[in-house]
N, C-alpha and C positions, 0 to 999 in steps of 0.2 A: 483665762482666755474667754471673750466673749462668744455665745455662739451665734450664727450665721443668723438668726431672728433679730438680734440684740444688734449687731452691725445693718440688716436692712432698717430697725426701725432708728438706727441715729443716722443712715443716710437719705433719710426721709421715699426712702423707693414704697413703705407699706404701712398700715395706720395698724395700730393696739386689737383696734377690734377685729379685720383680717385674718392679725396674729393668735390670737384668741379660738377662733371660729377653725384655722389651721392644726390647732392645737385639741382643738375636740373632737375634730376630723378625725386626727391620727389617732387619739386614744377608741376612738368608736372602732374604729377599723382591727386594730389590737386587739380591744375586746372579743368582737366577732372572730376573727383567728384563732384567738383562744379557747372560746365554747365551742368553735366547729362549723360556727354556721356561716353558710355562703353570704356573703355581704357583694350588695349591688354597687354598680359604678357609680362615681359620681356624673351628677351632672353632666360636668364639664367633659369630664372620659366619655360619656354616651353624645354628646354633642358631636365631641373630636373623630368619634367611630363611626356616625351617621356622615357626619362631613365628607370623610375618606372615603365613606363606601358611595356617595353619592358623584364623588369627585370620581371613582373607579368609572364606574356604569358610564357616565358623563361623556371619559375618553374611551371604554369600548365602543359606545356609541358613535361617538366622533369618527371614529377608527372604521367603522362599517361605511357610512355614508362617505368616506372620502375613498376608500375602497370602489365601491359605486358608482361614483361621478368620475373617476379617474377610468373604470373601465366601460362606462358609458361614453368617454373621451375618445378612447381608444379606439372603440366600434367607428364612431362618426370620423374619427382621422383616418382610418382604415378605407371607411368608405368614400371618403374624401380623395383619397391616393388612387383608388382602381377606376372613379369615375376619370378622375385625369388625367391617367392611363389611356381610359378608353376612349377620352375624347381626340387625344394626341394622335392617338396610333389605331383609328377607324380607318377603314378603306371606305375612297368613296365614288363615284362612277361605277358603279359593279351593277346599276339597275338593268334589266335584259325582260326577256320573253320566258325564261325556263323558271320553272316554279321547282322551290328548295323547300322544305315541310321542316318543321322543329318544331318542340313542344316549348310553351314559356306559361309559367303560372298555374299548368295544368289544361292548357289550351292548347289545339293546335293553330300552328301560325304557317301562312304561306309567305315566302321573302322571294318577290322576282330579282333573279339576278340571271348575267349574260352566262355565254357556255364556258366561258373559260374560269372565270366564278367559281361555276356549278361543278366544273371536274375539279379544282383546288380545296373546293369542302370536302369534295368526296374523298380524295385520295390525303387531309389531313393538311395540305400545305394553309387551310385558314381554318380559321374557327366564330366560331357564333356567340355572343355574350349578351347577357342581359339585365339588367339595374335601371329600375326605377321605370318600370312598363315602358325601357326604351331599348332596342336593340342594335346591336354592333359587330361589325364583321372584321375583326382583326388574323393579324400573322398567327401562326401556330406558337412563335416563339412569344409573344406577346398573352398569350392567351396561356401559357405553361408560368411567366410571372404572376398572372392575376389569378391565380390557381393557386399559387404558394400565399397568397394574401387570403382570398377565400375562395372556394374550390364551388362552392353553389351558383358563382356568376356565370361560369361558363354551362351555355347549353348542349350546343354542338361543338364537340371535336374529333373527330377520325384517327383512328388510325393512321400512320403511314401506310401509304402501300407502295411497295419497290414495285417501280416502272423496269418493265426487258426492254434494255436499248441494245442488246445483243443483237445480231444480226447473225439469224438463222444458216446462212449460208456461207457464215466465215471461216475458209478453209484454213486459217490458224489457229481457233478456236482450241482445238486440245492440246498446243503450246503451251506453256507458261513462260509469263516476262521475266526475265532473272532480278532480284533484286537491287543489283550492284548498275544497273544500265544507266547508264551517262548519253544523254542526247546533245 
């Protein structure tokens, strides 16, 4: 039976002297096994190992910068979405006589707004926003979404404060409504 050298060199895949050089190879390498001593890669092996290791680094590389630009993507879509927000859902006629103070940038800023405005910041029903040294007077509810997107836009928001629309004088007052009341 021929072996595998003798079948590549009759189907012409490899030339005599290839076979040869293959053959000295393997006995050097033999040898060294045999005396002990560490014998180094071929060529070819330290080519194929540089290759790979280059090819590694290559696509960790790859892997950070797309990392990166996808979350630099992100930021600018993010910020794309609450500018939209706020341009949608700005209130606008709200300018007045009564001065509203907030800080933006580290500044303080005055926003004249009318009285009804002014009691609406105060008691939490609006709130204050601001992006891109521009500012915006939206709903409370409006200003609790651009909150959960990023919570640094908003300047001012209040508290609620529960209004007494009790009427002091109502002699029902320590009644209670039964549940079950059908009107």
């Amino acid at each position: 039976m021929a072996s595998l050298q003798d079948q590549l060199l009759k189907a012409g895949l490899t030339t005599k002297q290839k076979a040869r050089q293959a053959n000295s190879d393997q006995r050097k390498k033999n040898k060294q096994k045999r005396s002990g001593v560490k014998h180094d890669l071929s060529l070819q092996e330290k080519v194929k190992q540089d290759l790979a290791k280059s090819k590694e680094e290559k696509a960790k590389k790859d892997a950070e910068l797309n990392a990166e630009k996808n979350k630099q993507l992100a930021q600018k879509e993010t910020h794309l979405r609450i500018l939209q927000i706020l341009q949608h859902h700005k209130l606008t006629r709200i300018e007045g006589e009564t001065e509203y103070n907030y800080t933006f940038n580290n500044k303080v800023k005055k926003l004249l707004v009318d009285v009804i405005t002014h009691k609406a910041l105060v008691n939490g029903r609006l709130a204050i926003c601001g992006l891109d040294d521009t500012t915006y007077v939206v709903t409370s509810e409006t200003a609790e979404k651009i909150a959960t997107l990023d919570s640094s836009i908003i300047l001012v928001q209040n508290d609620k404060v529960e209004t007494n629309d009790v009427v002091e004088d109502d002699p029902y007052a320590e009644f209670q409504i039964p549940d079950d009341l059908m009107w």
